[in-house]
Residue frames relative to the residue before (quaternion, step in Angstrom):
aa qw qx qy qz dx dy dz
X 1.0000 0.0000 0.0000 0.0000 0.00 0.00 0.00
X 0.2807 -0.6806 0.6070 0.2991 3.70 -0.38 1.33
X 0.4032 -0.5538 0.6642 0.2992 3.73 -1.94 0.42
X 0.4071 -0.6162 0.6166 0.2726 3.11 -1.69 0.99
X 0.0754 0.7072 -0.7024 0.0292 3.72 -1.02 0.84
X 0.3029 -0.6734 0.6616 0.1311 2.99 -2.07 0.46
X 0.3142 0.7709 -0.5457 0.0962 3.83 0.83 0.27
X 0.7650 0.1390 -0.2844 0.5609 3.39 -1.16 1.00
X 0.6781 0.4229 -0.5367 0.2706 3.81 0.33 0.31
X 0.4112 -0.6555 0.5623 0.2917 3.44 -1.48 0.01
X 0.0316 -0.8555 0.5159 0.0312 2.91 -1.03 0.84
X 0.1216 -0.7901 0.5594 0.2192 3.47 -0.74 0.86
X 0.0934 -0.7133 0.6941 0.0256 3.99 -0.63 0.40
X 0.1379 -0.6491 0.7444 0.0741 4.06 -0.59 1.36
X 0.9059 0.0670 -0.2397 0.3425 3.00 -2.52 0.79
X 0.3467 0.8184 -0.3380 0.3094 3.26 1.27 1.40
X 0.3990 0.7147 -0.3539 0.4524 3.14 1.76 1.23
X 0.7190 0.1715 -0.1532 0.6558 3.57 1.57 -0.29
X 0.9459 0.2017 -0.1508 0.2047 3.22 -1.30 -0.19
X 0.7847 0.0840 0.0426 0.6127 3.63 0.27 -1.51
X 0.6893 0.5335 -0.3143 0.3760 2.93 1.07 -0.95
X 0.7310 0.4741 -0.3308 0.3624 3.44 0.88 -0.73
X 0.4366 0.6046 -0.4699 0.4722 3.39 1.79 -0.52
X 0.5303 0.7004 -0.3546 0.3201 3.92 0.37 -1.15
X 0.6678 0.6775 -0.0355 0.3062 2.96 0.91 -2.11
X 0.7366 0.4045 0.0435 0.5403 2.81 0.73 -2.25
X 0.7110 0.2290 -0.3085 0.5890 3.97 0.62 -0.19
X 0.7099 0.3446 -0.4845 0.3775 3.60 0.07 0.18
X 0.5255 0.4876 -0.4158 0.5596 3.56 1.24 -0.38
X 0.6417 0.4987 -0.4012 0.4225 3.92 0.44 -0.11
X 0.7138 0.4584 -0.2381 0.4729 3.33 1.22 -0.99
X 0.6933 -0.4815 0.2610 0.4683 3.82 0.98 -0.15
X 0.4926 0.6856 -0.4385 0.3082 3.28 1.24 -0.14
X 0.2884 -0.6666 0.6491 0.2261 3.79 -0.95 0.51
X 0.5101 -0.8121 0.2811 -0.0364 3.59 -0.67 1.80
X 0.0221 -0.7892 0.6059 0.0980 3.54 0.33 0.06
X 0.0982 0.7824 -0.6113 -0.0669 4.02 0.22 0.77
X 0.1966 -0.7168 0.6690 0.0087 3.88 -0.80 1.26
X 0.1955 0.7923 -0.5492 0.1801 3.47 -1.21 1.14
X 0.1424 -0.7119 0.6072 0.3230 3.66 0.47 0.77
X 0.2851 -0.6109 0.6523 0.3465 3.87 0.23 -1.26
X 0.3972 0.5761 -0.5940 0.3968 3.76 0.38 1.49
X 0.8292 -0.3876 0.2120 0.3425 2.86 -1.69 0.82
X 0.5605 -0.4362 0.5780 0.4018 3.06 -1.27 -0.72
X 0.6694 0.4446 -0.2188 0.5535 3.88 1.30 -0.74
X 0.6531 -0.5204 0.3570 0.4186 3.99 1.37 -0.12
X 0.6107 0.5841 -0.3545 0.4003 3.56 0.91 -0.45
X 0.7698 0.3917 -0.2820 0.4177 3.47 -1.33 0.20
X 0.0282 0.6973 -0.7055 -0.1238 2.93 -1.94 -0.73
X 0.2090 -0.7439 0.6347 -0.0087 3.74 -0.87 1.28
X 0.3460 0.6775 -0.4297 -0.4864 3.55 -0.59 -0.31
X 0.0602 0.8243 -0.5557 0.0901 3.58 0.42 1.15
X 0.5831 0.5213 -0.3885 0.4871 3.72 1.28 -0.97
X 0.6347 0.5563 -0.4074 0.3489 3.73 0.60 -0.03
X 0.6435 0.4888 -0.2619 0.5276 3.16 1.08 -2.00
X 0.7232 0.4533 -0.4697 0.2257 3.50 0.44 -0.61
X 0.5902 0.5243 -0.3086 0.5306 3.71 0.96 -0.41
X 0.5971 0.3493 -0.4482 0.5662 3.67 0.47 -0.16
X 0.6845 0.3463 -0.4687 0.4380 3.39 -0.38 -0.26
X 0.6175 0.5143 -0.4333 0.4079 3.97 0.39 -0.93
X 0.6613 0.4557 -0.3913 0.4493 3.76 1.07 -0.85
X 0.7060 0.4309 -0.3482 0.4413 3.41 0.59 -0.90
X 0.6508 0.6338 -0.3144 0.2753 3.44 0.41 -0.49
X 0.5764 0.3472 -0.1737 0.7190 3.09 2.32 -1.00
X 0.6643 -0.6220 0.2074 0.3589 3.66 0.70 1.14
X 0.5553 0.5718 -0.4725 0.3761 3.91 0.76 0.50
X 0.4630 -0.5489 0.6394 0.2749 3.58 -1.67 0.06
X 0.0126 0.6613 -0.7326 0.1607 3.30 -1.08 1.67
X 0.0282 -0.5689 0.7922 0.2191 3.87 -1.29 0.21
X 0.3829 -0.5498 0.6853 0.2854 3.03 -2.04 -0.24
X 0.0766 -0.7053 0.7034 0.0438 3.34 -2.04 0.73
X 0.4742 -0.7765 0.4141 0.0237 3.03 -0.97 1.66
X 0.5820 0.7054 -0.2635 0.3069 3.58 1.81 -0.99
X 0.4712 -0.4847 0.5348 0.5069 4.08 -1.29 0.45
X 0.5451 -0.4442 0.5642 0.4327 3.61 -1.38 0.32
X 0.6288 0.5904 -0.3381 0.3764 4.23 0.75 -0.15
X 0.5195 0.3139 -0.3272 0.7242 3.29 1.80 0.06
X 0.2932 0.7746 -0.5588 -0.0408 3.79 0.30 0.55
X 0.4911 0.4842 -0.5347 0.4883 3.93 0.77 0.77
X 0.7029 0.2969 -0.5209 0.3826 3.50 0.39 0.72
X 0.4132 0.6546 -0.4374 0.4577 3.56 1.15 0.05
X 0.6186 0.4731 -0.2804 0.5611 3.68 0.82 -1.52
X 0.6343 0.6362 -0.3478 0.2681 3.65 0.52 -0.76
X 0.6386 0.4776 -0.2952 0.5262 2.75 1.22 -1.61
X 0.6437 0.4605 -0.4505 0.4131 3.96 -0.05 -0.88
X 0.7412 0.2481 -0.4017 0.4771 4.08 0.21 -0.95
X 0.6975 0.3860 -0.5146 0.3156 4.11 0.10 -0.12
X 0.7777 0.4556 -0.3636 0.2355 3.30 1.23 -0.08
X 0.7483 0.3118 -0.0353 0.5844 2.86 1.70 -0.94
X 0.5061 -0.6833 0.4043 0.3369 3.71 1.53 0.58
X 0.8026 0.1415 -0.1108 0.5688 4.25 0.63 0.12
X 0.0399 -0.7702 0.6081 0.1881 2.76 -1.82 -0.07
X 0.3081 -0.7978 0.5101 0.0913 3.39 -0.45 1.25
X 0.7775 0.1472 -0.0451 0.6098 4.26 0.19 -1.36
X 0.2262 -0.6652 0.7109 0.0324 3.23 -1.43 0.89
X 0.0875 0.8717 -0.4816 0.0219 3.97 0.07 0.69
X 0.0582 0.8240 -0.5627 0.0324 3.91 1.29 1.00
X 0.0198 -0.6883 0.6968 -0.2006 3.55 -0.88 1.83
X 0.5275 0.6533 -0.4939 0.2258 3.46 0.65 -0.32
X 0.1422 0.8369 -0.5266 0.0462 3.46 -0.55 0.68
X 0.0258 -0.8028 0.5758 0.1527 3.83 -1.08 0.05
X 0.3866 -0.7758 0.4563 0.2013 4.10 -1.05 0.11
X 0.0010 0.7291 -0.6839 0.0276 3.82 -0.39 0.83
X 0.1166 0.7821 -0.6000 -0.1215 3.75 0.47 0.73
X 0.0842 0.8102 -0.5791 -0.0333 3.57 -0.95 0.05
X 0.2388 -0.6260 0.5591 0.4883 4.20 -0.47 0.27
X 0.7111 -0.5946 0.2989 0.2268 3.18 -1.81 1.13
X 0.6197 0.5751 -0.3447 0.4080 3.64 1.25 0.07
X 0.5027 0.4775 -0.3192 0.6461 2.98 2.23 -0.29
X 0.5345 0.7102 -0.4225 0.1774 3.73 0.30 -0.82
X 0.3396 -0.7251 0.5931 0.0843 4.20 -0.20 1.25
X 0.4513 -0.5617 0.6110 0.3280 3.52 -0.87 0.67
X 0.5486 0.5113 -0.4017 0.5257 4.26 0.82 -0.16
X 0.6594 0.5133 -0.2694 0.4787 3.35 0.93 -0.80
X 0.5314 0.5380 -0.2283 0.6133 3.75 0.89 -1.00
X 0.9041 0.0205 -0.1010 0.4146 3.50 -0.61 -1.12
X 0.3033 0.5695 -0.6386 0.4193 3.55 0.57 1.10
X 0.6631 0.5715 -0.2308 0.4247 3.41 0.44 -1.70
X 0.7677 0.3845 -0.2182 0.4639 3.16 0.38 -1.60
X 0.5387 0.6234 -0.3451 0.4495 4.02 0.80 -0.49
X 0.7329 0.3615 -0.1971 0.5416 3.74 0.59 -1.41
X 0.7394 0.5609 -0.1645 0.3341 3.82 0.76 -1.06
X 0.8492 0.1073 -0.0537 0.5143 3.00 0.98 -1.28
X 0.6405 0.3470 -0.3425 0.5933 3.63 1.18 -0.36
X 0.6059 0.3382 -0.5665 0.4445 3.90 -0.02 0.02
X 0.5358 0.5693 -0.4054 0.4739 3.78 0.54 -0.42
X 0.6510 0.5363 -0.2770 0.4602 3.44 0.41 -1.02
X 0.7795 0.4398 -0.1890 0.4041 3.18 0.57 -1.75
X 0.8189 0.2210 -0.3199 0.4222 3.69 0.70 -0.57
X 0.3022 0.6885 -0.4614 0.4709 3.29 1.17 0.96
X 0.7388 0.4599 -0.1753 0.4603 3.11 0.83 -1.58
X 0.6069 0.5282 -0.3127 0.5048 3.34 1.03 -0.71
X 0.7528 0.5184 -0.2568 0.3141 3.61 0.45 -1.15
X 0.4870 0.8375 -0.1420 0.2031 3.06 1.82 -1.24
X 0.7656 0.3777 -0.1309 0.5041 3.44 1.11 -1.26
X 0.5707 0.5892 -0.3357 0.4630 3.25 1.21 -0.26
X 0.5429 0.6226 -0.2014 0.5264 3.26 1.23 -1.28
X 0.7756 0.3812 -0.2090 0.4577 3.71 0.33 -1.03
X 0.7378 0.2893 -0.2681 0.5478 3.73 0.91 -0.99
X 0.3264 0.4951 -0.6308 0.5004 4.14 0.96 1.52
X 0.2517 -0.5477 0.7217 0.3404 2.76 0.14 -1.65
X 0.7610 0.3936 -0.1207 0.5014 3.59 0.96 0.61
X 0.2734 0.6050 -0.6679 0.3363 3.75 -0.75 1.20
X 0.0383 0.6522 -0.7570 -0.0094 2.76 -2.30 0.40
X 0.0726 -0.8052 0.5878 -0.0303 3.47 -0.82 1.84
X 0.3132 -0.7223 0.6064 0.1115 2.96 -1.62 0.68
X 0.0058 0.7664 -0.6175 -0.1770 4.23 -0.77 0.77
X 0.2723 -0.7365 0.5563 0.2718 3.09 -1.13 0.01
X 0.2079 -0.7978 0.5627 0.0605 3.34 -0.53 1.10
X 0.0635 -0.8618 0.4667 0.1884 3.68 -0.94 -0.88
X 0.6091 -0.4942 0.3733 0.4954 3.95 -0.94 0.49
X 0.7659 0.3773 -0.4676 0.2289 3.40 0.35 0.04
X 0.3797 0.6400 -0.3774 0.5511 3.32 2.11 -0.08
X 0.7139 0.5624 -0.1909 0.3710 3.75 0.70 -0.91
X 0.7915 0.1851 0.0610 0.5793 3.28 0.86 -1.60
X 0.5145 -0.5353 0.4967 0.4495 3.80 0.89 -0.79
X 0.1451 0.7078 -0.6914 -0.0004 3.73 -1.34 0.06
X 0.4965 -0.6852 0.4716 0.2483 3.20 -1.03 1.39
X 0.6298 0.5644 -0.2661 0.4626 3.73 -0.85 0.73
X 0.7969 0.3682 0.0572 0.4754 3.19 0.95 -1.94
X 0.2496 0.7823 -0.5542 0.1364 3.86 0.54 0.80
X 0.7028 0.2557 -0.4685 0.4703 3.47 0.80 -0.45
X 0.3855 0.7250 -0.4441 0.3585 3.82 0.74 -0.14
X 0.5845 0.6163 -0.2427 0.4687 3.52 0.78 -1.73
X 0.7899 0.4611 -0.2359 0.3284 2.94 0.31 -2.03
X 0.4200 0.8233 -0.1569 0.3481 3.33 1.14 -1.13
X 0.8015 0.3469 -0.0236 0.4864 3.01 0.24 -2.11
X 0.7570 0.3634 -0.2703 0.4710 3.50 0.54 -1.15
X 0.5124 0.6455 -0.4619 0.3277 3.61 0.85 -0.02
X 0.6474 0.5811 -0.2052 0.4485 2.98 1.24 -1.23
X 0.8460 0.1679 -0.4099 0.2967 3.42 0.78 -0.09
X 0.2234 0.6994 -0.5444 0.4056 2.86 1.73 0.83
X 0.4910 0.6892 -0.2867 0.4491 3.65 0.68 -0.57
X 0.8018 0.2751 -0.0517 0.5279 3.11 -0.29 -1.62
X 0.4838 0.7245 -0.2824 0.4016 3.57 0.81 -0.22
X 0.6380 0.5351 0.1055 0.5436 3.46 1.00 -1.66
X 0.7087 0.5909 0.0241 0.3847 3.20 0.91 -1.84
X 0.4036 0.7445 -0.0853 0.5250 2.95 2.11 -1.85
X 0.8753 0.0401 0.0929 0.4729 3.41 -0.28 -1.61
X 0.4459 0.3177 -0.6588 0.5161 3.45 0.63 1.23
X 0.6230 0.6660 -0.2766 0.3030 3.74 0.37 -0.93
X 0.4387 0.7240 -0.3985 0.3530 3.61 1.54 -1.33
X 0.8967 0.2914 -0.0743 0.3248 3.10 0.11 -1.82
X 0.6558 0.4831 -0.3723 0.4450 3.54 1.20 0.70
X 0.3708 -0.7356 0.3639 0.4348 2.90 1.99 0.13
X 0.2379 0.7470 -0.3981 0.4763 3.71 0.90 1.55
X 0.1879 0.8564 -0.4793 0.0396 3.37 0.82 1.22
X 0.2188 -0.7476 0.6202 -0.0925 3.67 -1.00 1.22
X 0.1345 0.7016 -0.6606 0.2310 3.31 -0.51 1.60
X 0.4248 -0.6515 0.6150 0.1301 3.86 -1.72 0.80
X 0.0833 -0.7217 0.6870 0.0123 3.54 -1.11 0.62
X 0.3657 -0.6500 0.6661 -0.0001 3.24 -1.49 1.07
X 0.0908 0.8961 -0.4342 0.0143 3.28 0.18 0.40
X 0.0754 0.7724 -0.5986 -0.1986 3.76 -0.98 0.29
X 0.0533 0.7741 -0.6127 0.1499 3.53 -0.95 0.97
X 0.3621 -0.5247 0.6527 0.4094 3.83 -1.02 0.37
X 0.0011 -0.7644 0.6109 -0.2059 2.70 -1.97 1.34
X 0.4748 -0.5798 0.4836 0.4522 3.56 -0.35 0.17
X 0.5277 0.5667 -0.4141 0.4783 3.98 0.92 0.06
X 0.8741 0.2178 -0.1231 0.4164 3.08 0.71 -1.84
X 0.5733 0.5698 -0.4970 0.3156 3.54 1.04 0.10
X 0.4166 0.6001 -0.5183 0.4445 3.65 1.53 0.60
X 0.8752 0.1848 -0.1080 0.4339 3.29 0.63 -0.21
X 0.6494 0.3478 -0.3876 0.5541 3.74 0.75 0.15
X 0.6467 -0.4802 0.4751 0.3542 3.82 -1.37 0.09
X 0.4442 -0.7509 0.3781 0.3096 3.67 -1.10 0.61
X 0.5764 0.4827 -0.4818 0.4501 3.36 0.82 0.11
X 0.5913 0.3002 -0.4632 0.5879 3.97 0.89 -0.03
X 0.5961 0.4021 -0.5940 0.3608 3.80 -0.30 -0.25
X 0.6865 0.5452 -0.2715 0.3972 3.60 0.64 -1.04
X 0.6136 0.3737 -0.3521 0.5999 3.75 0.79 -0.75
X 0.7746 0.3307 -0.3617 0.3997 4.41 0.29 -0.11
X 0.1342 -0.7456 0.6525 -0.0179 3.37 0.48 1.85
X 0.6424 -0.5425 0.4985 0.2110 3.04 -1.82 1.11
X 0.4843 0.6677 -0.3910 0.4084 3.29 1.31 -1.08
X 0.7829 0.4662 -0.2829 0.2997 4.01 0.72 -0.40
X 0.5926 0.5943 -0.2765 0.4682 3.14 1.76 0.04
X 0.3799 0.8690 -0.2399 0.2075 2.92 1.77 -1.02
X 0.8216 0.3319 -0.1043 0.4516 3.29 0.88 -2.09
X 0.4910 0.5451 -0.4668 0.4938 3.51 1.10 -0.01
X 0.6356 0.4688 -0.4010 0.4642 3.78 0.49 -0.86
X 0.6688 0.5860 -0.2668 0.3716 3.86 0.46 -0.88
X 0.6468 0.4317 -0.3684 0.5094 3.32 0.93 -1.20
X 0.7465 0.5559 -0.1630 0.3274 3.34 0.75 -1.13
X 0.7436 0.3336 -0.1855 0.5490 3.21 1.50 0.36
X 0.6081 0.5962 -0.3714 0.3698 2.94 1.91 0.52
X 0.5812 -0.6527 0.3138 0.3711 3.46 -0.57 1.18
X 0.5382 0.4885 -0.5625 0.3940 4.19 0.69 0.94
X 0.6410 0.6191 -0.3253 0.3162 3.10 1.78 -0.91
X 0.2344 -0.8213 0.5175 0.0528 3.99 -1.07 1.35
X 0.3378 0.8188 -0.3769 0.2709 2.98 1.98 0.38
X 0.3384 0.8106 -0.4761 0.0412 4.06 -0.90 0.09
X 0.6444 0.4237 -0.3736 0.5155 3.37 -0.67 0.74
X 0.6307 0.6163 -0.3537 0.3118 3.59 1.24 -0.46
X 0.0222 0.8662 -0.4936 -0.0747 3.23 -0.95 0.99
X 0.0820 -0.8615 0.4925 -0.0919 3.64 -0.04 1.71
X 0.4017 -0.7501 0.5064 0.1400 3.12 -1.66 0.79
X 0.0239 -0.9031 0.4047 -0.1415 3.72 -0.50 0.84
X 0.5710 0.6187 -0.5087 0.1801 3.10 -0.77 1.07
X 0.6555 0.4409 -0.3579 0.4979 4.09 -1.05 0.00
X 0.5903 -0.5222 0.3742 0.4888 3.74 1.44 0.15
X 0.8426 0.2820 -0.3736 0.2664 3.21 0.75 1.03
X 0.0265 -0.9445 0.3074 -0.1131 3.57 -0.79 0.68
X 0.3614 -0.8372 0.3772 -0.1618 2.50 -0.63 2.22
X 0.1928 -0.8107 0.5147 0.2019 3.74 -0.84 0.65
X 0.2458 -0.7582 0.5833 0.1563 3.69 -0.77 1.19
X 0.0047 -0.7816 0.6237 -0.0138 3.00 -1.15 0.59
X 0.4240 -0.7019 0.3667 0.4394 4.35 -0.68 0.70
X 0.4413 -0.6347 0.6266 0.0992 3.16 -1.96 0.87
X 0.0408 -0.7412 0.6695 0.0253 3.94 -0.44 0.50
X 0.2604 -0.7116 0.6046 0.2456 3.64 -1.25 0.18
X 0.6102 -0.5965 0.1958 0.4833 3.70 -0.79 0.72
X 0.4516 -0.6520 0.4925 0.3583 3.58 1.32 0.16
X 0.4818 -0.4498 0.7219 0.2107 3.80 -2.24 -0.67
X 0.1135 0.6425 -0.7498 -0.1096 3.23 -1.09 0.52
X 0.0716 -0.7645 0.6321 0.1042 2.95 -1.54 0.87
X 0.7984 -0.3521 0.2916 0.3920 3.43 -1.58 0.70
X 0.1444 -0.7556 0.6324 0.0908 3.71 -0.94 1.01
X 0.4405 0.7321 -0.2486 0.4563 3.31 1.12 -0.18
X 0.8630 0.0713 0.0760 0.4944 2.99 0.33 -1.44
X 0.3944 -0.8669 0.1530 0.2636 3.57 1.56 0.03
X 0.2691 -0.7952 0.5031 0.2054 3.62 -0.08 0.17
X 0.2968 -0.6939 0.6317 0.1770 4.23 -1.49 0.52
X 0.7627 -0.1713 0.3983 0.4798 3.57 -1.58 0.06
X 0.7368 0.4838 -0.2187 0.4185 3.53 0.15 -2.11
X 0.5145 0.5220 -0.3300 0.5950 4.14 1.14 -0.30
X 0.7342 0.2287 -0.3908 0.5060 3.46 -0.32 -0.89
X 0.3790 0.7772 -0.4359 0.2498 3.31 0.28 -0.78
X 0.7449 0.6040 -0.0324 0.2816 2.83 0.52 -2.41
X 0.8288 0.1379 0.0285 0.5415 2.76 1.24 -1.60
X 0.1101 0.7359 -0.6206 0.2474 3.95 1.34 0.87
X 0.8516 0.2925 -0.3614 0.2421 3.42 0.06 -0.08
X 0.4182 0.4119 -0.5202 0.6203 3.55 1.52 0.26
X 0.5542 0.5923 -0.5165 0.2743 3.91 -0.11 -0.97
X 0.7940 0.3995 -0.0222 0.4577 3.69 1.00 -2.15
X 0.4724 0.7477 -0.3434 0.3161 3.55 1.76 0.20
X 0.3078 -0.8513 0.4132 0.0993 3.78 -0.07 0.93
X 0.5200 0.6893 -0.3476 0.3655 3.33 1.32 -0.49
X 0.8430 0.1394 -0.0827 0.5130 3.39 -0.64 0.47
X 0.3686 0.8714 -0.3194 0.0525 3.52 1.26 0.73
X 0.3479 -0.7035 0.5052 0.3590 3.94 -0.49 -0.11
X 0.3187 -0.5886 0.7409 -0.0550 3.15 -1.55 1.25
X 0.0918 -0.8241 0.5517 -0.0901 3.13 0.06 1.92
X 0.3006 -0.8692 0.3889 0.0547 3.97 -0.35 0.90
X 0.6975 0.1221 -0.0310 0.7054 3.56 1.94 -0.22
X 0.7741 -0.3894 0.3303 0.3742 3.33 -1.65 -0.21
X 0.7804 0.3184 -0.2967 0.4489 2.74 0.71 -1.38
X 0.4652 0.4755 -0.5894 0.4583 4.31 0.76 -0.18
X 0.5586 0.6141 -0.4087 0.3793 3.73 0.44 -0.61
X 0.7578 0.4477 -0.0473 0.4723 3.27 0.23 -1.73
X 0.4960 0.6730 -0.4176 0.3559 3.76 1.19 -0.69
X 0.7126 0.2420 -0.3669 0.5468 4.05 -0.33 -0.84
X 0.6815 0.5542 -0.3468 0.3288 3.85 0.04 -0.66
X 0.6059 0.4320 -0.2824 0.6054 3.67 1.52 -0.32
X 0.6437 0.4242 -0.3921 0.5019 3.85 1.00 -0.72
X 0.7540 0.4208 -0.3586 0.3546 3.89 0.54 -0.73
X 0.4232 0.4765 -0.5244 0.5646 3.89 1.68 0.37
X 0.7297 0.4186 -0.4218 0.3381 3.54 0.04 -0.68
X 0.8518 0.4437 -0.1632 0.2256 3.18 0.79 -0.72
């Protein structure tokens, strides 16, 4: 069994003062990686700023012999985060954007503060230290990112619309990201994760936030940022020790006559072959996407 190490790489791992992130932190700084630990030190709801939740993880790394600095910035300044990794350590190898915060509200309650908080910390700090990391990454010839997505980006959760939105953006992102990245050897994969968290102990019971130790998400992030791994585009769920890769389902669908056209009172007709899963395709790009929909013009 080869060992997953990170010697000589840099890593930057946002909202890496509590939870997953600090697990990230704390095993790649064990494994040889040199640490970029990012942490404004705000709530869980956006507010504030500490930076003790950083200092405290850098020291835990150094203390178990590794090299960590701390960054103090919102993931929305994410070119000064990247900064910190190239003035200190001259590179940047792992991009691990975990920062994350909650403004649940149902959507009739939902503030436009609410919305573009979420969307600010989730999808543009992501963006931003992506964007930042990005060119560096390409003129190596070398990177590995992590998003964090979630079941409510995936599946829905009541409460959680700008959340959703959020989440599934991100692997709309990383997605895209995937297959510019291929050829620079720039792998870019999305985790779902469940784990107790200051996020989720707003909403789940403590004795289940407490039984989903971060400590289980951990090794999926690692493999997936280790420099054998040729994985990308993949976007898996994980936690309680297990982990699963999702991937889209389509049904063989109806074509109908462009030629001669077709009404409401058509689909109708045929809503139940159209909505029939059996025998379905699990289309993997545009063009598998785009594939029956070019044969039924030609045909």
């Amino acid at each position: 069994m080869t060992d997953v190490r990170f010697d000589d790489r840099v890593a930057v791992i946002t909202g890496a003062g509590n939870g997953l992130g600090r697990q990230y932190a704390l095993a790649m700084g064990k494994r040889g990686a040199k640490v970029v630990v990012n942490d404004l030190g705000g709530s869980a709801f956006g507010d504030g700023a500490d930076q003790a939740a950083a200092d405290v993880v850098v020291d835990e790394i150094k203390a178990a012999g590794g090299t960590a600095v701390a960054n103090y910035d919102s993931v929305t300044d994410g070119d000064k985060i990247i900064q910190t990794a190239m003035d200190t350590f001259g590179k940047i190898d792992i991009v691990v954007n975990n920062a994350g915060i909650l403004r649940d509200k149902t959507f009739h309650k939902m503030s436009d503060q609410d919305w573009d908080m979420i969307y600010a910390v989730h999808v543009k700090g992501a963006y931003k230290v992506t964007h930042a990391a990005w060119p560096y990454m390409r003129d190596q010839n070398y990177g590995r990112l992590i998003f964090t997505a979630s079941a409510a980006g995936i599946y829905g959760n009541f409460g959680q619309t700008n959340y959703s939105m959020a989440k599934l953006g991100l692997y709309g992102m990383s997605q895209t990201l995937s297959l510019e990245g291929r050829s620079k050897n720039v792998m870019v994969n999305t985790i779902a994760p469940i784990a107790g968290s200051r996020l989720t102990e707003t909403v789940m019971p403590k004795e289940l936030t407490d039984a989903l130790k971060p400590e289980f998400i951990m090794p999926l992030v690692l493999k997936l940022c280790d420099e054998n791994s040729q994985e990308t585009g993949g976007l898996y769920e994980v936690g309680a020790g297990w982990i699963g890769k999702v991937r889209w389902e389509r049904t063989k669908g109806h074509a109908f006559s462009v030629s001669e056209g077709f009404s409401p009172e058509d689909v109708n007709e045929v809503w139940e072959e159209i909505t029939d899963f059996t025998d379905a395709d699990h289309p993997a790009s545009i063009a598998d996407a785009n594939r029956p929909l070019i044969k039924n013009l030609k045909s």
